[in-house]
C-alpha distance (Angstrom), angle and dihedral (degrees) to the residues before:
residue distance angle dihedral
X1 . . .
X2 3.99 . .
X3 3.49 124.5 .
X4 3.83 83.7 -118.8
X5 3.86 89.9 54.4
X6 3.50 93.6 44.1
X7 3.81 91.5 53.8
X8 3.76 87.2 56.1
X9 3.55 95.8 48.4
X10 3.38 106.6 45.1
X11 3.60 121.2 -178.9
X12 3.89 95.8 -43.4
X13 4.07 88.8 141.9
X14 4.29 110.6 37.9
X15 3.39 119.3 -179.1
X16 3.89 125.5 -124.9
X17 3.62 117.5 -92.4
X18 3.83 91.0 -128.1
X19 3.75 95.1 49.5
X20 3.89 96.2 40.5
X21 3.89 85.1 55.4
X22 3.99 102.7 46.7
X23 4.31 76.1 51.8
X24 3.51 92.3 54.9
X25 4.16 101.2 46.9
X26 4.02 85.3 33.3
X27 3.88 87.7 66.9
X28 3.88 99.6 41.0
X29 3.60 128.2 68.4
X30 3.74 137.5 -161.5
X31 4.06 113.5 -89.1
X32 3.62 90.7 -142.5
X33 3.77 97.1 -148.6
X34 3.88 118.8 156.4
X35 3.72 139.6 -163.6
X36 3.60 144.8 -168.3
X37 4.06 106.7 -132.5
X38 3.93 129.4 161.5
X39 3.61 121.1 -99.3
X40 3.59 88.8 -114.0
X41 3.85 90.9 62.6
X42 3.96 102.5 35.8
X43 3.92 101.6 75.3
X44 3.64 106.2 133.4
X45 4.11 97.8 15.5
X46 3.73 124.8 122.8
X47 3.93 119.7 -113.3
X48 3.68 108.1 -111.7
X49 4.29 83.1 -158.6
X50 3.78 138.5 18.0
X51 3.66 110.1 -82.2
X52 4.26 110.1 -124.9
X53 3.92 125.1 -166.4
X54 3.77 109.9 -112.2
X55 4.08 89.6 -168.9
X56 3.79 140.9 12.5
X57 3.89 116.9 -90.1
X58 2.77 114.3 -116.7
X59 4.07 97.1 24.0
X60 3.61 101.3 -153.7
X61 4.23 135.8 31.9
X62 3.90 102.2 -84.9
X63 3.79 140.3 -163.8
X64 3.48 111.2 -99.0
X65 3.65 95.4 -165.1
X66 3.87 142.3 17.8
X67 3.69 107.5 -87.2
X68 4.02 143.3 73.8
X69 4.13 127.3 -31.0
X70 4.07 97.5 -133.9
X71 3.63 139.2 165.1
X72 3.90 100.3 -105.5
X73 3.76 88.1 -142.4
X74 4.07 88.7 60.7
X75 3.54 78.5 62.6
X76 3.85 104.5 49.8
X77 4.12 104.0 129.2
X78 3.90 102.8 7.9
X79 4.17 116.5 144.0
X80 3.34 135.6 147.8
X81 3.85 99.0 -74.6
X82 4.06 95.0 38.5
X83 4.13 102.7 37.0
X84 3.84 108.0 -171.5
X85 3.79 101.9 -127.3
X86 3.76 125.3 -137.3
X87 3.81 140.6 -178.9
X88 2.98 108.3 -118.9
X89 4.55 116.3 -151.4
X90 3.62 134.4 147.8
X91 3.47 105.5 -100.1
X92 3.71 144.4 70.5
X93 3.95 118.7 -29.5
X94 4.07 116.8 -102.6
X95 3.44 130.7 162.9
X96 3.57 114.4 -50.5
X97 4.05 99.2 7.5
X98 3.65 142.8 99.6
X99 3.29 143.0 -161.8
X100 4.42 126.9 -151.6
X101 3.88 111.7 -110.9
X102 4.17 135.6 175.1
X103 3.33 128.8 -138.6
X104 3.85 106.8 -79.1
X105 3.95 91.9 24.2
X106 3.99 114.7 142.3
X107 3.94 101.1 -104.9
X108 4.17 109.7 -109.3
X109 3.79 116.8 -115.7
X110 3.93 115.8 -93.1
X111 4.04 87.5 34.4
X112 3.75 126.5 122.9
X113 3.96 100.2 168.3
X114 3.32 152.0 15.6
X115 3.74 129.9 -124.2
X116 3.98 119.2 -148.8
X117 3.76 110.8 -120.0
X118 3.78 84.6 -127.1
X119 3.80 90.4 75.7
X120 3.48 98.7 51.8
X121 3.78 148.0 69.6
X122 3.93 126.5 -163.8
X123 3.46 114.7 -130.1
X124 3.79 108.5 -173.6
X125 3.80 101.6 -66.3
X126 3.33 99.7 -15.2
X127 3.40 131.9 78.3
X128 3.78 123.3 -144.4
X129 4.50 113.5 -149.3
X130 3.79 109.7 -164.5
X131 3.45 89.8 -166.1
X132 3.75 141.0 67.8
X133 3.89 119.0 -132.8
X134 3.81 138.3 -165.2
X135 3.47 130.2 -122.7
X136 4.10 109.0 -77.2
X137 3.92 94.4 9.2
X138 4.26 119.6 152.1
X139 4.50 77.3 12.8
X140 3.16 125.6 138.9
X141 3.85 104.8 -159.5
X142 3.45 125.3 -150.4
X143 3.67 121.7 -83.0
X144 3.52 90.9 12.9
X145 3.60 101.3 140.8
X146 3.99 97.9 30.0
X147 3.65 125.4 18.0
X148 4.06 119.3 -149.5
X149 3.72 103.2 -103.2
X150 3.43 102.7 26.4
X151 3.48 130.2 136.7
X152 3.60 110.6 -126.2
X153 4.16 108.0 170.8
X154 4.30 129.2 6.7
X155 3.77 116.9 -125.9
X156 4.23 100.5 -89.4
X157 3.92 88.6 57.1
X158 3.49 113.9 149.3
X159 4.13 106.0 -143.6
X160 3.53 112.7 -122.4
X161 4.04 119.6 -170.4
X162 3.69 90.0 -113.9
X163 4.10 89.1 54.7
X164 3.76 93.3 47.9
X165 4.04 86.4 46.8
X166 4.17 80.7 59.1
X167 3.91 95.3 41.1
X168 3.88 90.8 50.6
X169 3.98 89.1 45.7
X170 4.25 86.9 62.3
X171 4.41 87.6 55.8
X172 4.14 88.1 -95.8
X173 3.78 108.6 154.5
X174 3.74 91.7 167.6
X175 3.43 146.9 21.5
X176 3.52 155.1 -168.2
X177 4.00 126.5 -97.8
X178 3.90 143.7 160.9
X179 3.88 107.7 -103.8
X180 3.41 117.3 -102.7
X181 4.43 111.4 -99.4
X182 3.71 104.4 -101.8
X183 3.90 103.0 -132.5
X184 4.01 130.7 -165.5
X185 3.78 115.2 -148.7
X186 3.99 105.2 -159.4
X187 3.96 117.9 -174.3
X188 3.85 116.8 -157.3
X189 3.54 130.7 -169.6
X190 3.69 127.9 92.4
X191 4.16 85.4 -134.0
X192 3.93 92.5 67.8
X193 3.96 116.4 95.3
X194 4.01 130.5 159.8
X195 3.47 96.8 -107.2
X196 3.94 145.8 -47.9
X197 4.60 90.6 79.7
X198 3.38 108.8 -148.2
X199 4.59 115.7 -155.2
X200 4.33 95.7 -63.7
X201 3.59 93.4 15.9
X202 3.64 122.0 111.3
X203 4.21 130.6 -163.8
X204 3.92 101.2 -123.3
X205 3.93 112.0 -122.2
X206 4.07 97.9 165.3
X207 3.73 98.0 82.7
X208 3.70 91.6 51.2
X209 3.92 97.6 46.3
X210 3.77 101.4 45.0
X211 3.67 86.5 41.3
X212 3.85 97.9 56.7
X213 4.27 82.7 38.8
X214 3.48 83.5 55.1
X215 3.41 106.5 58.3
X216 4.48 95.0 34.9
X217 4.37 71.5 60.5
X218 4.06 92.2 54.8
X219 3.31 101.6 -105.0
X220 4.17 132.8 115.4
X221 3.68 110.5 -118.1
X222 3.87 121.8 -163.4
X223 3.85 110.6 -171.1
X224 3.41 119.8 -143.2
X225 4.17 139.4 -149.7
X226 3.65 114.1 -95.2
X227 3.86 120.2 -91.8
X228 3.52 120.7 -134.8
X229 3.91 119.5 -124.8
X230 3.80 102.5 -91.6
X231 3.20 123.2 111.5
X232 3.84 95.8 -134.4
X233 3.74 92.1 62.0
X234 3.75 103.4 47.9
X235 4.04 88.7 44.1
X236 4.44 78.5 66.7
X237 3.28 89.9 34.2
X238 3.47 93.4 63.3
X239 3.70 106.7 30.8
X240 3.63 88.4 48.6
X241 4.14 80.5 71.5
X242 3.32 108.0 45.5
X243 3.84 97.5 106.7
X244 3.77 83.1 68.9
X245 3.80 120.7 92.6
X246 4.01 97.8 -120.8
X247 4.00 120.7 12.6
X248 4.10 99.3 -154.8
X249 3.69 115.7 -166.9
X250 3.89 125.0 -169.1
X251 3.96 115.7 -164.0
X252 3.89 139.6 42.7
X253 3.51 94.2 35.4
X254 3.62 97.5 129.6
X255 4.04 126.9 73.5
X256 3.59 101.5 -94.8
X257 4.34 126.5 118.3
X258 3.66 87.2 -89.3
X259 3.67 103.4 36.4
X260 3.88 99.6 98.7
X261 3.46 106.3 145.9
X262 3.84 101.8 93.9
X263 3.84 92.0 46.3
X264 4.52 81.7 51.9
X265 3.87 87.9 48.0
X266 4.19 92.0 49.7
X267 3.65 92.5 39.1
X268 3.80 88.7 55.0
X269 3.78 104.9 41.6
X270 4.06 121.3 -35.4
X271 3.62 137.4 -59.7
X272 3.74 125.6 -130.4
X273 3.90 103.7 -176.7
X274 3.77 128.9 31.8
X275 3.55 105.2 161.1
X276 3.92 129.5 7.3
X277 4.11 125.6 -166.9
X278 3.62 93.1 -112.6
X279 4.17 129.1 114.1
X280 2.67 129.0 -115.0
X281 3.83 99.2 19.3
X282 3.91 103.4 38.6
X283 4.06 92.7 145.0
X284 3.66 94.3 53.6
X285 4.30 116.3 136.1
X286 3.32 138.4 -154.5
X287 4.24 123.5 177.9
X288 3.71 128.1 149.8
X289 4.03 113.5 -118.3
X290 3.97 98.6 -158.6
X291 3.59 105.8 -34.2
X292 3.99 89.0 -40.5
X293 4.44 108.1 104.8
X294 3.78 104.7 -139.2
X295 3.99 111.4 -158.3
X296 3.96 111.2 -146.5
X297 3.91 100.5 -152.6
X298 3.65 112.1 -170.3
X299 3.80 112.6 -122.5
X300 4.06 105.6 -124.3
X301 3.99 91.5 104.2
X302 3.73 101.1 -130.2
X303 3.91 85.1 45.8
X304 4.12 89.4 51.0
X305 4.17 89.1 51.6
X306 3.55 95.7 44.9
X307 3.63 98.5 47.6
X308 4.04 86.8 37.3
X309 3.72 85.8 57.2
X310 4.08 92.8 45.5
X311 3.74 96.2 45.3
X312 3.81 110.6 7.9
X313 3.75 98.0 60.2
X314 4.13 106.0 37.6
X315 4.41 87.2 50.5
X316 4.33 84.3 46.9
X317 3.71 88.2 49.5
X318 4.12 87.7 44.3
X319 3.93 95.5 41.8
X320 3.99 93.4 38.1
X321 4.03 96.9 36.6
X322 3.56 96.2 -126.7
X323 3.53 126.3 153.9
X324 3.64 117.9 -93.5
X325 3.74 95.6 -129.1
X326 4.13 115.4 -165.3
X327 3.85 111.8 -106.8
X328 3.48 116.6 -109.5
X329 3.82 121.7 -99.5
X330 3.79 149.6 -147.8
X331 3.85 123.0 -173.7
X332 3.92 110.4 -154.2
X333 3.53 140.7 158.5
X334 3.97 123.3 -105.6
X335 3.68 128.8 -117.9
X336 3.52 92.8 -162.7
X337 3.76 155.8 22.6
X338 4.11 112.6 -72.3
X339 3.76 107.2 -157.7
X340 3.51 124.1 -167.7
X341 3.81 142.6 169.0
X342 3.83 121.2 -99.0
X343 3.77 121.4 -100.5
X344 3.82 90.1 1.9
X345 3.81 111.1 108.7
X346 4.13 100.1 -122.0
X347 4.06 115.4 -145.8
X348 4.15 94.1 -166.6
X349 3.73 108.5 -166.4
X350 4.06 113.4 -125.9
X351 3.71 153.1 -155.9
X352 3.49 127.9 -149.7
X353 3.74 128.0 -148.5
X354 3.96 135.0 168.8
X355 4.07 128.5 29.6
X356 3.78 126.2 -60.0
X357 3.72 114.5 -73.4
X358 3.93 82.2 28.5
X359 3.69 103.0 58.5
X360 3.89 124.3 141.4
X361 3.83 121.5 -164.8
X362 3.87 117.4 -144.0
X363 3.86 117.9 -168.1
X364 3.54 113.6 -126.6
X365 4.03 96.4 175.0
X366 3.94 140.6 -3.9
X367 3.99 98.0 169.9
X368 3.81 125.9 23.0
X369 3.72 108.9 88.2
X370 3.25 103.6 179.7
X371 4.49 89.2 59.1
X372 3.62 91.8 106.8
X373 4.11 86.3 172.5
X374 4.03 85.3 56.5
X375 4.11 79.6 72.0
X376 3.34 104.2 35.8
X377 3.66 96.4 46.5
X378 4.18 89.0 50.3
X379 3.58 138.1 81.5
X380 4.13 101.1 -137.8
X381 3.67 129.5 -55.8
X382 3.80 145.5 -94.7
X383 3.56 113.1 -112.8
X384 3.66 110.3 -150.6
X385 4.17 116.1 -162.0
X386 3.69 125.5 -122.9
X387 3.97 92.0 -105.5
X388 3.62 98.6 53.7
X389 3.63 127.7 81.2
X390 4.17 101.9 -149.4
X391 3.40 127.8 -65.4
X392 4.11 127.5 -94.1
X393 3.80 126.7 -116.9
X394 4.10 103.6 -81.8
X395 3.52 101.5 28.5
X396 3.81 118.9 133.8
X397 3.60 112.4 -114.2
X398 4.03 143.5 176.0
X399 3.70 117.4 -130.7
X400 3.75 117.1 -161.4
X401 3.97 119.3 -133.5
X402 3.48 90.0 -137.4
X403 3.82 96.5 172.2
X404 3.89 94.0 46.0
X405 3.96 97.7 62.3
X406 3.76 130.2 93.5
């Protein structure tokens, strides 16, 4: 279809969110790059292989608490009015000694158990327990918190700082990730400048949001300058890009005179979406320019972060092979009628008020993509399915924390 007969059409026939995504990741495919980085730089990034202990943690029996290595038979019948009494030295256990330990101390030879500090009192050289342990009490045994040989994260592993805390604790300095997707961000629109708006002119925002979205998603976002509306330019524009993972584009992505991206996109390679029942967002793209998936974001910016969201993030997690972690939710209570369009899938922008368990969920927009404050001034959004027709005041509803997943 021509640009021309495009303009005509419109977007009489849009395609289902869910189907115009499983398009999308169907035709992209994980680059499969992998690097060594050190621990202290890999928080976040993916395992590009299953992560196996090389040693037991800890490697020895160990004190759990600050007191005295002892046989535990020594101590067979101690209390407070009949203390077993020990010598105490600093060597080796045997029968009827101990020796002082802290937490985290290697346990002497010949010792079973560890009696707390608390439950003793030093008499000279000998030590009176008035308690009576078991065999292996206040230890630590070896390999207690990591076994040799065990398998302690799958390739796709997304490094947390409590994970690199265990890594480090087996002698790992380093290890081995998935690189991070290399993504493009290209702003069209010969209205966009850096500053200083003049009447019709408009300070571009898109690069900077998608790009800071794309890297809280894993990826590595390089923002680029803003391309006029001529077709000439954003054909270079994007072909200058294609080494990159992802080429994102935000602007002209609908079928107006000026929206030329699509018709760039086709021209180049093909385009598998043009048009998807969602709102805000319907004239959102997505085509493949050899081998390299080029997201068409429309340029309203509430309409550019929801379809970024939608589209953007599921192909990073597919190109990068991150984990597709669920987004966060709230369920709350609405304090007012949430209307929505049938068999268009409805993101409704929110406020939240009151504690957990109490939470209601004002509306603050359903239309009006280009209200950039209607996001910023919201805590997540109501998404409201294709089949239903809004939602009345006092329903019960979950709000996703779009801008707080990963």
């Amino acid at each position: 279809m021509t640009h021309d007969d495009r303009r005509a059409a419109g977007f009489k026939a849009r395609t289902r969110l869910a189907d115009a995504r499983e398009t999308v990741l169907a035709a992209v495919s994980p680059h499969g790059r992998t690097e060594r980085r050190p621990l202290s730089e890999a928080d976040g990034r993916a395992l590009a292989e299953p992560v196996v202990a090389p040693v037991d943690v800890p490697g020895y029996d160990r004190a759990a608490v600050d007191g005295y290595a002892v046989r535990a038979s020594d101590t067979f019948g101690a209390s407070g009015r009949s203390p077993a009494v020990l010598r105490v030295t600093n060597d080796a256990v045997g029968p009827g000694t101990a020796t002082r330990v802290h937490t985290g101390s290697e346990l002497p030879d010949g010792a079973d158990a560890v009696v707390m500090v608390e439950t003793t009192e030093r008499v000279g050289d000998d030590l009176e327990v008035f308690s009576s342990l078991a065999a292996g009490e206040n230890v630590g045994e070896r390999g207690e918190d990591v076994r040799e040989g065990d398998t302690l994260f799958d390739a796709g592993h997304e490094l947390r700082p409590s994970d690199l805390g265990l890594l480090r604790s087996l002698g790992l300095e380093s290890i081995t990730v998935f690189e991070r997707p290399h993504v493009a961000v290209v702003p069209t629109g010969g209205e966009l400048v850096d500053s200083d708006p003049e009447p019709g002119q408009v300070i571009e925002t898109n690069s900077l949001s998608v790009s800071r979205l794309v890297e809280r998603w894993g990826g590595a976002a390089a923002a680029r300058s803003a391309v006029a509306d001529d077709a000439v330019l954003l054909r270079e524009a994007i072909e200058s890009d294609l080494d990159a993972d992802v080429v994102v584009t935000t602007g002209g992505s609908s079928v107006g005179e000026r929206d030329l991206v699509p018709d760039v996109v086709a021209d180049l390679g093909d385009v598998l979406v043009h048009g998807v029942a969602l709102e805000p967002g319907h004239p959102v793209a997505v085509g493949v320019v050899e081998d390299t998936p080029v997201v068409v974001l429309p340029g309203y910016p509430v309409a550019c972060l929801v379809t970024a969201f939608q589209f953007l993030r599921p192909l990073l997690k597919r190109v990068g092979s991150l984990s597709k972690r669920p987004v966060p939710t709230v369920d709350a209570t609405l304090t007012r009628k949430l209307s929505s369009s049938p068999g268009v899938r409805t993101f409704a922008r929110v406020r939240l008020d009151g504690e957990r368990g109490d939470r209601t969920a004002t509306p603050t927009r359903t239309r009006g993509s280009g209200i950039l404050s209607s996001v910023a001034l919201s805590d997540g959004w109501v998404v409201v399915p294709e089949t239903v027709e809004g939602y009345d005041e006092g329903e019960a509803v979950t709000v996703e924390g779009w801008e707080w997943s990963a």
